[in-house]
C-alpha positions in Angstrom: -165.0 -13.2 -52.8 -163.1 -14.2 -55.9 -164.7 -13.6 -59.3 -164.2 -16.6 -61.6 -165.3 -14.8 -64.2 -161.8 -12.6 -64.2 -159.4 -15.5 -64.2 -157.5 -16.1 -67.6 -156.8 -19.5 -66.8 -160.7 -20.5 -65.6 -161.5 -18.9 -69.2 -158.8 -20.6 -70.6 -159.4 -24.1 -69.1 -163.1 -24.0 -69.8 -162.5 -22.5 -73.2 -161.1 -26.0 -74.2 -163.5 -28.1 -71.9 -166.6 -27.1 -73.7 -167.7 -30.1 -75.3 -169.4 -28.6 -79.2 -169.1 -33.0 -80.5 -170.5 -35.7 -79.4 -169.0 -38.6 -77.4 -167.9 -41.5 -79.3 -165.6 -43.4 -76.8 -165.6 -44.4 -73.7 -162.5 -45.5 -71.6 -164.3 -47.3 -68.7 -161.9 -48.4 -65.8 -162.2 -50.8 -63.1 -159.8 -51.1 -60.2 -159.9 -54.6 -59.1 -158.3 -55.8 -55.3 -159.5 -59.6 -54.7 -162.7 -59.2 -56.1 -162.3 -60.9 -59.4 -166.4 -62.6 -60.0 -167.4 -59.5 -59.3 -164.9 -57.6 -61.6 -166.4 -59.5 -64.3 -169.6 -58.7 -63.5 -169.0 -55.2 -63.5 -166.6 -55.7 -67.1 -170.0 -57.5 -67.8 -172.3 -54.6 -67.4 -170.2 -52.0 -69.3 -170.2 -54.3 -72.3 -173.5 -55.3 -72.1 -174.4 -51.5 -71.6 -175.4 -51.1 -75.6 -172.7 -48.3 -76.1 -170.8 -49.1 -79.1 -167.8 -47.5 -78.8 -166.3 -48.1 -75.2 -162.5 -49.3 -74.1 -162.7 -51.4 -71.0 -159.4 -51.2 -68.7 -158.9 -53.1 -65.5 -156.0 -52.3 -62.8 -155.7 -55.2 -60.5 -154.2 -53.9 -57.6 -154.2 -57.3 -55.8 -150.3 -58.0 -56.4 -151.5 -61.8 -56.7 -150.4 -63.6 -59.4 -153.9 -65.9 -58.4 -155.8 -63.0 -58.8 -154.3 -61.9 -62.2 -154.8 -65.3 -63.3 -158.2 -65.6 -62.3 -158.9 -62.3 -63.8 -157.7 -63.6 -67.4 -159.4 -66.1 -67.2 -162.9 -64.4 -66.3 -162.5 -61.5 -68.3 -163.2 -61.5 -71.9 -160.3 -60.6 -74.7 -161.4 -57.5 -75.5 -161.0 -56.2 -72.2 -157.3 -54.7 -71.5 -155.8 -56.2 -67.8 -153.1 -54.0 -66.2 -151.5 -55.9 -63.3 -148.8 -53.7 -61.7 -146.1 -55.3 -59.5 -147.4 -53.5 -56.1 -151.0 -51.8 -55.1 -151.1 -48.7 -56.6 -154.1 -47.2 -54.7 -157.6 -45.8 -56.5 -155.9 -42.9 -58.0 -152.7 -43.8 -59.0 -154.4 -47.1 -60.9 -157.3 -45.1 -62.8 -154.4 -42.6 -63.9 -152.0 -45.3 -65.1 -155.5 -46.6 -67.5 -156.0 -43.1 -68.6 -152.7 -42.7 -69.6 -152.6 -45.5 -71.8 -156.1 -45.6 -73.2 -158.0 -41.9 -74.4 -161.4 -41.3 -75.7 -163.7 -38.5 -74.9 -165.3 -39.5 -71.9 -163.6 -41.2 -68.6 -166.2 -44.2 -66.7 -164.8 -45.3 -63.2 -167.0 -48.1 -62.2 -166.2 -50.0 -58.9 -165.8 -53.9 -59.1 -168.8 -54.3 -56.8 -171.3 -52.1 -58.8 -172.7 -52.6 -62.3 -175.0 -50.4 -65.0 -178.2 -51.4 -65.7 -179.7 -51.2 -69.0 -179.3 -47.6 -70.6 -177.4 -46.1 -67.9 -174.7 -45.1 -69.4 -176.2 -44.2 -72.7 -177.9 -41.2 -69.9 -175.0 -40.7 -68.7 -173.3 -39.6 -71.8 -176.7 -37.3 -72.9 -176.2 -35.7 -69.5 -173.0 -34.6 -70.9 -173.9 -34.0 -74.3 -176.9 -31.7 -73.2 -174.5 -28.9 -71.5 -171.4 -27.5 -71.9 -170.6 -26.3 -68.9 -171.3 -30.4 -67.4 -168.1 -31.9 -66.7 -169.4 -35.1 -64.8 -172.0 -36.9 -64.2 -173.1 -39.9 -62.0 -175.7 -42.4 -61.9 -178.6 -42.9 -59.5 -177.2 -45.9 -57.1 -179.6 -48.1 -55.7 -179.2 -50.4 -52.6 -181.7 -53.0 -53.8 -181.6 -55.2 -57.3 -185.3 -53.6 -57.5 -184.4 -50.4 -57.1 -186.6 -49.0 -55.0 -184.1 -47.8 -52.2 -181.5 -45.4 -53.1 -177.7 -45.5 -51.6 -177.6 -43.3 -49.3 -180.9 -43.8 -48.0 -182.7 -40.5 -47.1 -185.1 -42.8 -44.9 -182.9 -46.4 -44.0 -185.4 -49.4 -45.1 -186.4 -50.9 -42.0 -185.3 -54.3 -41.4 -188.9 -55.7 -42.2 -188.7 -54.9 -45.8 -184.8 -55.6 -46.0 -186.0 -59.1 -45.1 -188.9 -59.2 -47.7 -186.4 -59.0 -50.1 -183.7 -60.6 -49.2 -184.3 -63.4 -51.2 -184.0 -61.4 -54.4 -180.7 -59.5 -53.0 -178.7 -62.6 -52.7 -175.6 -63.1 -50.1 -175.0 -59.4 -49.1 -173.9 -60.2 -45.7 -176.9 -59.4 -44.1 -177.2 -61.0 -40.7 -180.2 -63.2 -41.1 
């Protein structure tokens, strides 16, 4: 068994890791491919999130120029677009945002989620509250009511999927 607690770079690397301030930006990045409305809902939700200080970046990786246009016209000014000649990929398009824009936390959002109110402002105490916490997620939730949890531990049966499908909108269920 190897003993972490032995290795100069671990101690090195997590030397500098500890976080001792507080976070005061956010760089939150959204990797869009032909999914612009709800792109901007996500952009929507960061903003909307009540964190003051937080850098929205969006990588369309739909090598459209309809899609690029669409997406400058749906997203607001403050929100930096990145449209690269080909797909990148996941990766390759959060690393070219991170590049570019710093702060002292990374949010990777996918176009088709969104934060609800005070998410991320958990999020960041989740990292404030212990040094040796280098990430942190969110509880996701299947339902706008959130009362089933992706993945499900028990699958909702289709009787309550029903019940509330008329508050989940068009999610492709087969009705």
């Amino acid at each position: 068994m190897f003993d972490r607690s032995h290795s100069a770079l671990h101690h090195r690397f997590f030397q500098r890791s500890r976080r001792h301030k507080p976070i005061r930006k956010i760089v939150a990045v959204v990797v869009n491919y032909f999914s612009a409305s709800l792109t901007a809902r996500a952009v929507r939700s960061i903003l909307d999130s009540g964190f003051p200080h937080s850098e929205v970046v969006v990588v369309d990786n739909s090598a459209s120029s309809e899609e690029a246009a669409l997406l400058e016209r749906s997203l607001p000014t403050s929100v930096h677009l990145v449209v690269p000649p080909d797909n990148l990929g996941f990766g390759r398009a959060c690393n070219v945002a991170w590049e570019k824009w710093r702060g002292d936390a990374l949010l990777l959002l996918n176009p088709d989620a969104y934060l609800t109110t005070g998410c991320l402002r958990r999020l960041v105490a989740a990292l404030e509250g212990d040094e040796h916490v280098g990430a942190a997620g969110p509880k996701i939730y299947w339902d706008p009511d959130q009362r089933f949890l992706l993945p499900p531990s028990v699958p909702p049966s289709w009787i309550c999927m029903l019940s509330c499908a008329d508050r989940l909108g068009d999610v492709g269920l087969p009705l």
